[in-house]
C-alpha positions in Angstrom: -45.9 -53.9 -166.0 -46.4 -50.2 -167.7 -43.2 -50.4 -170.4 -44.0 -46.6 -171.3 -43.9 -45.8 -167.6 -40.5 -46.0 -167.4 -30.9 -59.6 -206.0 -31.1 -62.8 -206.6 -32.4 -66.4 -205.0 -31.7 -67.1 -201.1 -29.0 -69.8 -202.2 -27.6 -69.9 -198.8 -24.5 -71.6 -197.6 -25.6 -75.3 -196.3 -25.5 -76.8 -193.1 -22.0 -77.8 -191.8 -21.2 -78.0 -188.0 -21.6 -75.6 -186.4 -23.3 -73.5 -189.3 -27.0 -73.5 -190.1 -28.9 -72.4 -193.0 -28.2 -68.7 -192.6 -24.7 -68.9 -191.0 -25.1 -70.1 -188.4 -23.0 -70.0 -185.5 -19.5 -71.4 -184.7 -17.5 -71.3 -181.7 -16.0 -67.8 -181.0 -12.2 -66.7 -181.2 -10.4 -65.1 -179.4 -11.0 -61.0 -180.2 -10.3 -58.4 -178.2 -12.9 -55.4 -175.9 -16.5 -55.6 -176.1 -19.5 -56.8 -174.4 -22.2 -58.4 -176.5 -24.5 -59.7 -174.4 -25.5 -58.7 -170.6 -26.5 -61.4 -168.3 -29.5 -59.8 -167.2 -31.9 -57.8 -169.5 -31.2 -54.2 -170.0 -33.8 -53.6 -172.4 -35.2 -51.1 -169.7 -32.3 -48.7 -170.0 -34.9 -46.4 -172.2 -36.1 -45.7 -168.8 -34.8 -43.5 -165.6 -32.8 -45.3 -163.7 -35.0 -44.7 -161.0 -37.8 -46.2 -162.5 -35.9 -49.7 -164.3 -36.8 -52.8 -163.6 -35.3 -55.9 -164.1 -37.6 -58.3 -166.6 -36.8 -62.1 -167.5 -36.4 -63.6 -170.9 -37.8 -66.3 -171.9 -34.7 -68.3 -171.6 -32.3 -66.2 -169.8 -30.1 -63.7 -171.6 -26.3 -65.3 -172.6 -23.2 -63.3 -171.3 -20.8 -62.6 -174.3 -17.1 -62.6 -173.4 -14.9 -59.2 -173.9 -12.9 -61.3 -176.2 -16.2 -62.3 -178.3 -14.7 -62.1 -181.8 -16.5 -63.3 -185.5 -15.9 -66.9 -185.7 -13.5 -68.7 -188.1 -15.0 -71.9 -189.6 -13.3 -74.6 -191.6 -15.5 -76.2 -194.1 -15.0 -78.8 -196.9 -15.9 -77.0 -199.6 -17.5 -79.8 -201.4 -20.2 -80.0 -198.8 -20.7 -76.4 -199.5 -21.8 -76.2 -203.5 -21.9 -72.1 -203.1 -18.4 -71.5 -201.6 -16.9 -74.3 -204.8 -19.2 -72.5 -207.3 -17.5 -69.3 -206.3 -14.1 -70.2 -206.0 -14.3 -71.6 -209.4 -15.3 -68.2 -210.4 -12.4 -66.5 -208.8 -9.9 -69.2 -210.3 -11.3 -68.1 -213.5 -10.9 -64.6 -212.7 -7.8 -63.9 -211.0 -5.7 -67.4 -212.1 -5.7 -68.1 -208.5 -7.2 -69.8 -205.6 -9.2 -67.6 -202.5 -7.3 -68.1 -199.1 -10.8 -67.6 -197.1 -14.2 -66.4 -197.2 -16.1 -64.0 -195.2 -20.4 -63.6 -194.9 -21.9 -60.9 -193.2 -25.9 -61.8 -193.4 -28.7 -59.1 -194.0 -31.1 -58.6 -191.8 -35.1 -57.4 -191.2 -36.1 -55.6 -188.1 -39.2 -56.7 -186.4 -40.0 -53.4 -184.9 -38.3 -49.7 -184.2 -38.0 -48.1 -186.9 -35.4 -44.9 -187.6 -34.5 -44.8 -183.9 -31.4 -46.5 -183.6 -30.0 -43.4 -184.5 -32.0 -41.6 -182.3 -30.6 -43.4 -179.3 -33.2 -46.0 -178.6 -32.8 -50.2 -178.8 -34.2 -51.9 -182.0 -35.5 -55.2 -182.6 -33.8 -56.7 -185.3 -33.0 -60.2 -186.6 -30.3 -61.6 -189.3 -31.7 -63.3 -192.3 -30.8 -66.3 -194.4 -29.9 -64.1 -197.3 -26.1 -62.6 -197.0 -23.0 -60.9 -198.5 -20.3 -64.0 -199.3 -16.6 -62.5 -200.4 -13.7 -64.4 -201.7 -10.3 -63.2 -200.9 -7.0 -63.6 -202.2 -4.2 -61.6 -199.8 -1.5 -60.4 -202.4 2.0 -58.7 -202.5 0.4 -55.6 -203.6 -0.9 -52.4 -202.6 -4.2 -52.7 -204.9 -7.3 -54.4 -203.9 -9.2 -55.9 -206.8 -12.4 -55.8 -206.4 -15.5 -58.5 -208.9 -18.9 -59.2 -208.6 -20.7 -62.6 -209.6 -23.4 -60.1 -210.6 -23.0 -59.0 -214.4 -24.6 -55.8 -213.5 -21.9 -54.5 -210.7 -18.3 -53.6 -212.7 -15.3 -54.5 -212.0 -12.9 -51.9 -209.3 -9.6 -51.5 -208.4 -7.5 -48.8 -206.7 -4.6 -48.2 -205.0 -4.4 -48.7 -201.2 -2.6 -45.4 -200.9 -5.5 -43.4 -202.4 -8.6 -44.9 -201.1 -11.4 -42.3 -202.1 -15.3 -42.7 -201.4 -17.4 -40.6 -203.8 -20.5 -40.0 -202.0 -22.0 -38.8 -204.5 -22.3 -41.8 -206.4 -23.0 -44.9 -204.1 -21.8 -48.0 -206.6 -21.6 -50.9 -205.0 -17.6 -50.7 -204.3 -17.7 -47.6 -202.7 -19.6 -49.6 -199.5 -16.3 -52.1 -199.8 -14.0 -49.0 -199.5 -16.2 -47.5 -196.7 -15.1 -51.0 -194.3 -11.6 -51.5 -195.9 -11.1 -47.5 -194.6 -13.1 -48.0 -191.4 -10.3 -51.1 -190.6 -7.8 -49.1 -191.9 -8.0 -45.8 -189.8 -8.9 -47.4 -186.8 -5.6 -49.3 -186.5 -3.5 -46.2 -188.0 -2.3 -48.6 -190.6 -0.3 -46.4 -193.4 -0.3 -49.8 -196.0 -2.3 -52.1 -196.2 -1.9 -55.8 -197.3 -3.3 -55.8 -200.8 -6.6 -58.2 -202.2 -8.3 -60.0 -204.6 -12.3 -60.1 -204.1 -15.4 -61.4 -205.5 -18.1 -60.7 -204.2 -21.7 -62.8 -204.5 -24.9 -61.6 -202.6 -28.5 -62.7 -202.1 -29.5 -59.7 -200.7 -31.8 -58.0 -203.1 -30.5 -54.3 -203.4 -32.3 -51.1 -201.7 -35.2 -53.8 -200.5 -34.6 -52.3 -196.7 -32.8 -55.7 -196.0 -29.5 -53.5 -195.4 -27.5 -55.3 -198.4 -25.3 -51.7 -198.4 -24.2 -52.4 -194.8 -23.7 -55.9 -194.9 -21.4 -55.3 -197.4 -19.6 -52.9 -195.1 -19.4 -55.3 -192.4 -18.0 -57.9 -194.6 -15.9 -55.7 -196.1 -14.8 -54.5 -192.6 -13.6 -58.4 -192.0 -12.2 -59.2 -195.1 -9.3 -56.2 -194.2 -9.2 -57.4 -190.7 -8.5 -60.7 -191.3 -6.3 -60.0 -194.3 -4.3 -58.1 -192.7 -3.9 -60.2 -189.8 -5.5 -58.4 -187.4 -8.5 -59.0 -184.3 -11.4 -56.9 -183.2 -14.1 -58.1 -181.3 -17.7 -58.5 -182.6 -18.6 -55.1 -180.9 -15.9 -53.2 -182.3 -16.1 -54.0 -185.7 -19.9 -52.9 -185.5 -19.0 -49.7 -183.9 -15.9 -49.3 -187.1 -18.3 -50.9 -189.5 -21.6 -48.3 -188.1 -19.1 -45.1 -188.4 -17.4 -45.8 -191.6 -20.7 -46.4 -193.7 -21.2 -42.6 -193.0 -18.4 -42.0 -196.0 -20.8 -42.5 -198.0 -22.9 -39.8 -197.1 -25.5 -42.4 -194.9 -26.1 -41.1 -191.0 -27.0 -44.6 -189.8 -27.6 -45.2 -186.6 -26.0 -48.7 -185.7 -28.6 -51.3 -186.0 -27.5 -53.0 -189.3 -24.1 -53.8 -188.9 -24.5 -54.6 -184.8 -27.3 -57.3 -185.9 -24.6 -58.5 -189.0 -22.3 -59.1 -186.8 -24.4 -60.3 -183.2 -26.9 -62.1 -184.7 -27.2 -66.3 -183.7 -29.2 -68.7 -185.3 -32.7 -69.1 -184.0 -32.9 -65.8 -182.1 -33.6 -62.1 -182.6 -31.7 -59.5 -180.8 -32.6 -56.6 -178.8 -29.7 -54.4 -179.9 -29.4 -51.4 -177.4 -26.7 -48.7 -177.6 -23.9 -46.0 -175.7 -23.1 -49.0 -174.8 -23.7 -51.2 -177.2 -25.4 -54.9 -176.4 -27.3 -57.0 -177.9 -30.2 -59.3 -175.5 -31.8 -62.6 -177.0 -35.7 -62.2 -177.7 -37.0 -65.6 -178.4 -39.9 -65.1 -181.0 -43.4 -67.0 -180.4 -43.3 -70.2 -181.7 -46.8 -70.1 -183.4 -46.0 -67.6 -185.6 -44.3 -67.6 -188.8 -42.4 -64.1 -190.1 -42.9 -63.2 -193.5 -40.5 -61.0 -195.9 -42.4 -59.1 -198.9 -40.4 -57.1 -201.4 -42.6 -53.9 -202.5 -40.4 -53.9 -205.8 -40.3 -50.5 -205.4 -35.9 -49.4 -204.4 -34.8 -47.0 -202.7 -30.9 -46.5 -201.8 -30.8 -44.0 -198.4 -27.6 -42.9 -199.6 -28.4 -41.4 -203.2 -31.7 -39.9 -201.5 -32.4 -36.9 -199.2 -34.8 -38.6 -197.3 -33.4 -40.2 -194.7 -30.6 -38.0 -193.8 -33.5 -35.5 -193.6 -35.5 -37.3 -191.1 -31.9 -37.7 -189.2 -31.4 -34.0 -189.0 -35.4 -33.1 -187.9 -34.6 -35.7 -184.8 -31.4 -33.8 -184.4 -33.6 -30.2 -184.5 -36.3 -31.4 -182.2 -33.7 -32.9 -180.1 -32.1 -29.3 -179.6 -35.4 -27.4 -179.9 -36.8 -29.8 -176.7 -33.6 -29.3 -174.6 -33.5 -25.8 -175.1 -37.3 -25.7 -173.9 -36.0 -27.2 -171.0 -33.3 -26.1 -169.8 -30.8 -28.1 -170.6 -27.4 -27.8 -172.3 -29.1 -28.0 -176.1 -25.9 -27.6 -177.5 -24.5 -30.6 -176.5 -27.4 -32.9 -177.3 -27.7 -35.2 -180.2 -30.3 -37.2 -180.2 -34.1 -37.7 -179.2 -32.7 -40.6 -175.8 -30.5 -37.7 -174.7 -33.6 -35.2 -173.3 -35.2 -38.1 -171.7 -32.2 -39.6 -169.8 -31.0 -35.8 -169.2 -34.9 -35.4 -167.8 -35.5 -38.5 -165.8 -39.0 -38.7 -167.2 -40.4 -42.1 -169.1 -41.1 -42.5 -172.8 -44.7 -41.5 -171.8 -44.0 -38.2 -170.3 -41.8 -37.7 -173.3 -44.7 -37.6 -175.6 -46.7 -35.4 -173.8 -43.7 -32.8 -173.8 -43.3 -32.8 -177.3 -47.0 -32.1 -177.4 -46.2 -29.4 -175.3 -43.2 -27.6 -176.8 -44.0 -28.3 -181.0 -46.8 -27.2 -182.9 -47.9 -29.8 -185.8 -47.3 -27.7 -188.8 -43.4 -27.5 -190.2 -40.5 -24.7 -188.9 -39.1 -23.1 -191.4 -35.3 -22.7 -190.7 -35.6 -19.2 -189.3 -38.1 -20.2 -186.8 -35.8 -22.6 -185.6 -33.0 -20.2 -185.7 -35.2 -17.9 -183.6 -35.9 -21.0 -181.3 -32.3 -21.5 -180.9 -31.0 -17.6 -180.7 -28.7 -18.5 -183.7 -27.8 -17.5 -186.9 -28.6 -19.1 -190.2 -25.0 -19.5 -190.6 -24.1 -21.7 -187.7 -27.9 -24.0 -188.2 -25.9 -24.8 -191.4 -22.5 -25.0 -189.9 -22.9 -26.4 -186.7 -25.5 -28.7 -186.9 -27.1 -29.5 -190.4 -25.7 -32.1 -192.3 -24.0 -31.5 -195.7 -26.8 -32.6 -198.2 -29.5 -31.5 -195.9 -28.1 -27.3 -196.0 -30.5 -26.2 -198.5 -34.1 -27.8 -197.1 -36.2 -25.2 -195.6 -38.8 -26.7 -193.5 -38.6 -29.4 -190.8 -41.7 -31.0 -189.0 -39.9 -31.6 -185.6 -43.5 -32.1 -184.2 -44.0 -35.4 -185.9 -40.8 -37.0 -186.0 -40.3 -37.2 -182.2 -43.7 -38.2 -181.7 -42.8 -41.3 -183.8 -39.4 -41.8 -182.5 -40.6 -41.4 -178.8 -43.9 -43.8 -179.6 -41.7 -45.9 -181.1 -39.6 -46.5 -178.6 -41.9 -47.9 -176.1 -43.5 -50.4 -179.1 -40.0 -51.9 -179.2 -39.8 -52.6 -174.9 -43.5 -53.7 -175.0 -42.9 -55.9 -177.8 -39.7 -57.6 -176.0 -41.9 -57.5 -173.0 -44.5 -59.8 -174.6 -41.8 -62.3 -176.1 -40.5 -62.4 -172.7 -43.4 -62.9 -170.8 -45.7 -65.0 -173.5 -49.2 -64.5 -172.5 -51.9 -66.5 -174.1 -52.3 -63.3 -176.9 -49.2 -62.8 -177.2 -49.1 -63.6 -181.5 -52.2 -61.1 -181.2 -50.4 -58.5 -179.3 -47.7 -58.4 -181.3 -49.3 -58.4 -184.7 -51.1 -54.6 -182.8 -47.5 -53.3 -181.9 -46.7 -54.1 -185.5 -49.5 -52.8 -187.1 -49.1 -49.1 -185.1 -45.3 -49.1 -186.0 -46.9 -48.8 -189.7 -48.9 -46.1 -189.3 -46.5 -44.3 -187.4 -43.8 -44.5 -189.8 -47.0 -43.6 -192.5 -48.4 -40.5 -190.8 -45.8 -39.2 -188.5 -42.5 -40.6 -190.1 -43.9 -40.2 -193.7 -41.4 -43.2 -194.7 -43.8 -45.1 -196.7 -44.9 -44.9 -200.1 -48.0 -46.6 -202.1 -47.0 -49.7 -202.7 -45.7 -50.3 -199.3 -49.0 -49.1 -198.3 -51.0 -51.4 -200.6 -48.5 -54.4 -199.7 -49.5 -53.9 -195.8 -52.9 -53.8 -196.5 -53.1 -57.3 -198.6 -50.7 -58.6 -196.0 -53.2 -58.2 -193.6 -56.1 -59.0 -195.6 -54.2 -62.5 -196.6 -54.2 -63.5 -193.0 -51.1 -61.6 -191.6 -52.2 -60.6 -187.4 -49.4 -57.8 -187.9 -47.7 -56.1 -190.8 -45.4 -52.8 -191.2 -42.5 -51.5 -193.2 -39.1 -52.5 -192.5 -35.9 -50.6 -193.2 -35.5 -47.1 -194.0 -38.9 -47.2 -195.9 -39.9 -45.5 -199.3 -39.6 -48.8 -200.5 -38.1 -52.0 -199.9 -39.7 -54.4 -197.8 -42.8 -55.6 -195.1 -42.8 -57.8 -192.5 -45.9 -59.3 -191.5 -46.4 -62.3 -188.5 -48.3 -65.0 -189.8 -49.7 -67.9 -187.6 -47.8 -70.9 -189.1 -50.8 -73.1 -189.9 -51.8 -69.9 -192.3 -48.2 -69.7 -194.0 -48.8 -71.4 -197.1 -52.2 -69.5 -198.0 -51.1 -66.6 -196.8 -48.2 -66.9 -199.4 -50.4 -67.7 -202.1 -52.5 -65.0 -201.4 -50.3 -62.2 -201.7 -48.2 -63.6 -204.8 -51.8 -63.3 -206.4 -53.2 -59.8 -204.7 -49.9 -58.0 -205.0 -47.2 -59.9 -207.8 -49.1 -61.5 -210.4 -50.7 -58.1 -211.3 -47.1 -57.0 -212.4 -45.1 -58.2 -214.7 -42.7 -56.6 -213.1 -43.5 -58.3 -209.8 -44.0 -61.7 -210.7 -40.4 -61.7 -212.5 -38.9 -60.6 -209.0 -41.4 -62.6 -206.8 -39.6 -65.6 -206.0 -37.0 -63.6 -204.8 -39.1 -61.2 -203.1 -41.9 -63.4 -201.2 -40.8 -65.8 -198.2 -40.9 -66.7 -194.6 -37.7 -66.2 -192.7 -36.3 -67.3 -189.7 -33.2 -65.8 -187.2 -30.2 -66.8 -188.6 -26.5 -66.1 -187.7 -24.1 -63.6 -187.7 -20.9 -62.5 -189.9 -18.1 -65.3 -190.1 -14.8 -66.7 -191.7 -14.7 -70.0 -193.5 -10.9 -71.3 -194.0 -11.4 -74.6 -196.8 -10.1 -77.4 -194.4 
């Protein structure tokens, strides 16, 4: 079947029941609206309806429950060496003892990149590595904010006067964004107040979303400390809006695969609305995390807010072109669904309507029939008003190429042909030079780390994450795991210092682990 027709070490929290290596998964509470899972695959919703077909997992797709709510484990803490260590920590620091714990895990996508936002399912997985808070509820209206990390300073404010600079994303600005998500979405005018220490293995702008696991956690430390329930959905839809206080125009992916994820499979997270499908990986194959050492944070940078707006411009430019309402249309999925067409159609439109080289903003004012004044107004973002050229030509032909890698490559794990390792390692390998050429996400290094990657025995390797830096993921069959490793450590870290310092931190395989959680000491 035609798809396109239609910071430091991984110390993670060890095994109790019910919890694996990365989290794990418990049994769910009670929460309250929102389907996770569909009991038949919707992957295919990228499609017409006329033209959707029904295709088969693997192992068939688990129904989630409305009530499908982030689990609450209890756990002797002196099985778990992490969750003592830190309590210890917060004794030390606030002269009292934590009342629970919250993770929310970090995660790498597999494939689709920058289309979540865009409208279009995403093919994610959580990994090992995670965002652990300690929390004391107190008779205050201050939340008290500490980091294990040295590096990240102390916080505290008021809970009358939360304020987000976006100008400066520190590390407790991403709290504030989940406490304030919580916050307005019940109306709540005080909240109960909160000691926190916070202690994460997520290595910061590697494109592993540390930023929004942190909001997710964030998101279910208030919840729970303020006695409240939300079910896994919601708290990905609050988590997904309130990161944007920070100036970020995410799409969704990171904090629905925080809080969806289970242990031992990936997710195809889809959205509008939003559902997340198991994809149950080849078992031959081994997938690999590789840190370029090069950051990037999406919110202190133009970049990525940039390539949201283009989407947003070609999205208006292409409706217009055809008729449609344009000004009601927000994203690249929109024309298609409006248009009945496929994914494959799409792509020759946009060769139609765009020429390859950039609009300046008065073409696309022209385009439109408006004024400079409402472009900046009505649809450009705040820190994008003073960029002057878009290439709208380019970033839909990712987005809607894109797109049809992520349904082929669920389409293969589903189906498992002979190839199918092979196969996937080519989907990979064209998401890279897509987001290279046409998405113009990469950088150098990233560049340079796919390349050895694949020279070092990878079958597939690309970015993952917003790009400009961070990470790679590259599928590796598992009898070549251990010389692939070695490989790359000597091609790529040991001809840094500055690499090998960060490379056991910044090299290793990974497998699907769970989602965000409460523990309760028993």
């Amino acid at each position: 079947m035609d798809v396109w027709a239609g910071a430091c070490s991984a110390q993670a929290l060890p095994r109790a029941p019910g919890l694996g290596r990365g989290g794990g998964r418990a049994p769910p509470q009670p929460g309250r609206n929102g389907d996770v899972s569909l009991s038949r695959d919707s992957s295919l919703r990228s499609r017409p309806q006329a033209t959707r077909r029904c295709l088969c997992l693997c192992r068939p797709a688990r129904p989630r429950m409305a009530s499908d709510a982030p689990a609450t484990l209890p756990v002797q803490l002196a099985e778990q060496p992490r969750l003592l260590k830190l309590k210890k920590i917060f004794i030390s620091k606030f002269g009292s003892a934590p009342k629970f714990y919250a993770r929310a895990p970090g995660r790498v996508n597999l494939i689709g990149e920058h289309i979540d936002y865009c409208g279009y399912a995403v093919l994610p997985m959580a990994i090992e590595q995670d965002i652990l808070i300690a929390v004391e509820p107190v008779n205050t209206e201050v939340v008290q904010l500490a980091n294990t990390n040295p590096l990240y300073l102390d916080f505290s404010t008021s809970m009358k006067n939360i304020h987000i600079n976006k100008t400066k994303p520190v590390w407790h600005n991403y709290f504030l964004c989940g406490l304030k998500g919580v916050q307005e979405h019940f109306g709540l005018n005080s909240l109960t107040g909160m000691n926190c220490l916070l202690d994460g293995t997520i290595p910061p702008s590697s494109g592993l979303s540390s930023s929004s696991a942190l909001v997710c956690c964030a998101g279910l430390v208030t919840l729970t400390a303020n006695g409240k329930t939300l079910s896994k959905v919601e708290l990905a839809e609050i988590c997904t809006k309130s990161e944007r206080y920070i100036g970020t125009e995410g799409g969704g992916m990171d904090q629905s695969i925080s809080f969806l994820a289970e242990e031992g499979t990936a997710k195809l997270i889809e959205f509008s609305p939003l559902r997340a499908t198991d994809v149950r990986l080849p078992s031959g194959a081994a997938f690999v995390i590789a840190n370029s050492c090069v950051k990037m944070n999406k919110a202190a940078t133009s970049h990525y807010n940039i390539r949201v707006m283009e989407c947003r411009l070609a999205t208006k430019l292409l409706s217009k072109s055809k008729g449609l309402e344009w000004k009601k249309m927000l994203k690249l999925q929109d024309v298609q669904a409006k248009l009945g067409v496929s994914l494959k159609e799409m792509l020759t439109i946009v060769e139609e309507v765009f020429h390859p080289e950039p609009y300046s903003v008065e073409e696309i004012c022209t385009c439109l029939g408006i004024s400079l004044e409402e472009l900046r107004t009505q649809i450009l973002s705040q820190n994008t008003q003073d960029v002057t050229i878009f290439k709208l030509y380019q970033r839909a032909k990712h987005v809607y190429s894109e797109a049809g890698r992520v349904l082929e490559f669920k389409k293969i794990c589903s189906e498992a042909p002979a190839r199918a390792i092979q196969l996937l390692g080519e989907l990979m390998n064209q998401s890279h030079i897509s987001c290279r050429d046409m998405y113009e996400c990469s950088c150098p290094e990233l560049d340079q780390l796919v390349d050895i990657c694949l020279q070092s025995g990878a079958i597939g390797s690309r970015l993952t994450g917003a790009g400009w830096g961070g990470c790679t993921v590259s599928m590796v069959p598992s009898d070549k795991l251990s010389t692939f490793l070695t490989n790359v450590k000597e091609a790529y870290y040991k001809r840094s210092d500055q690499r090998l310092a960060l490379e056991k931190n910044s090299l290793f395989a990974t497998k699907p682990g769970g989602g965000a959680l409460v523990f309760l000491e028993a």
